[in-house]
C-alpha positions, -999 to 999 in steps of 0.1 A, spaced: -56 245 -469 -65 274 -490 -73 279 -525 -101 260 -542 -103 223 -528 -123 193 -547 -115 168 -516 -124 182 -480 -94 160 -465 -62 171 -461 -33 161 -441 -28 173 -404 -8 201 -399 16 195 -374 5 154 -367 18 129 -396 -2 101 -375 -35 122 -382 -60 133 -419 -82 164 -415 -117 164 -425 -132 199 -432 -170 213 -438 -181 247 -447 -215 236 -438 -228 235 -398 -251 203 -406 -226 186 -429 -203 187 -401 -233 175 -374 -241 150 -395 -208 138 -398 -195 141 -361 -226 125 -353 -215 89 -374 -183 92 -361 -199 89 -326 -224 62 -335 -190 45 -355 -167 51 -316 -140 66 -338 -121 89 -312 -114 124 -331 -102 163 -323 -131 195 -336 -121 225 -347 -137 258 -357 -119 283 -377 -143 313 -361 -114 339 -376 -111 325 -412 -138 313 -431 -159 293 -408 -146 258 -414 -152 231 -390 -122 206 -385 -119 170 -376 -85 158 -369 -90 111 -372 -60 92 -368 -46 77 -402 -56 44 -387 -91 54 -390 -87 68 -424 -105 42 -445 -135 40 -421 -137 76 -419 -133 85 -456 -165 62 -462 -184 84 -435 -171 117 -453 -184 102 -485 -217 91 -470 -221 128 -458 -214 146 -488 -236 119 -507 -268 131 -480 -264 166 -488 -255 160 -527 -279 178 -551 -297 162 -577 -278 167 -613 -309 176 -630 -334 181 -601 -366 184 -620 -382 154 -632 -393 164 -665 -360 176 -675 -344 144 -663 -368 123 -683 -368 150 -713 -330 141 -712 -333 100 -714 -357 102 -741 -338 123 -765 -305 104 -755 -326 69 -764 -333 86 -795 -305 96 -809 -291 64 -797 -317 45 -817 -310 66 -848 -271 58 -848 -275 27 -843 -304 25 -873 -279 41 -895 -254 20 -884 -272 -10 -897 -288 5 -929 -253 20 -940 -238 -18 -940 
């Protein structure tokens, strides 16, 4: 599990029955143990407190598809904005309207 990682699930390490869910972030991981309590999914924790810090969830691969939604809804809690200011993000729209509405203007003229 090293190198650079897009998906924080990989599989278990000496159980083929079980996935591994990782977090480099304390409250991703709370927030995330804490839905697979409220969702009863039985799981294992881990804390890597030599290596880097990551925290572990070991979920049977019968729980996969339930649990994969929950690791989506975590990172989609945490996610940052793409463009976080407002007048930047509308700056963007109207310029890309624009230049929309100028193809398609010489679009129809050039017909």
């Amino acid at each position: 599990m090293d190198g650079f990682t897009f998906v924080n699930i990989n599989d278990h390490p000496t159980n083929p029955k079980k996935k591994v869910f990782f977090f480099r972030e304390v409250s991703h991981a709370n927030y995330f143990e804490v839905m697979l309590i409220e969702s009863k999914i039985q799981y294992e924790k881990q804390i890597d407190e030599e290596g880097d810090g990551r925290i572990y969830f070991g979920v049977k691969k019968a729980d996969f598809t339930k649990v994969q939604k929950l690791n989506y809804l975590t990172i989609g809690h945490f996610r940052k904005p793409f463009i976080p200011d407002r007048f930047f993000k509308w700056l963007l729209i109207a310029v890309s309207l624009l230049v929309l509405s100028l193809a398609f203007i010489g679009a129809w003229l050039s017909n």
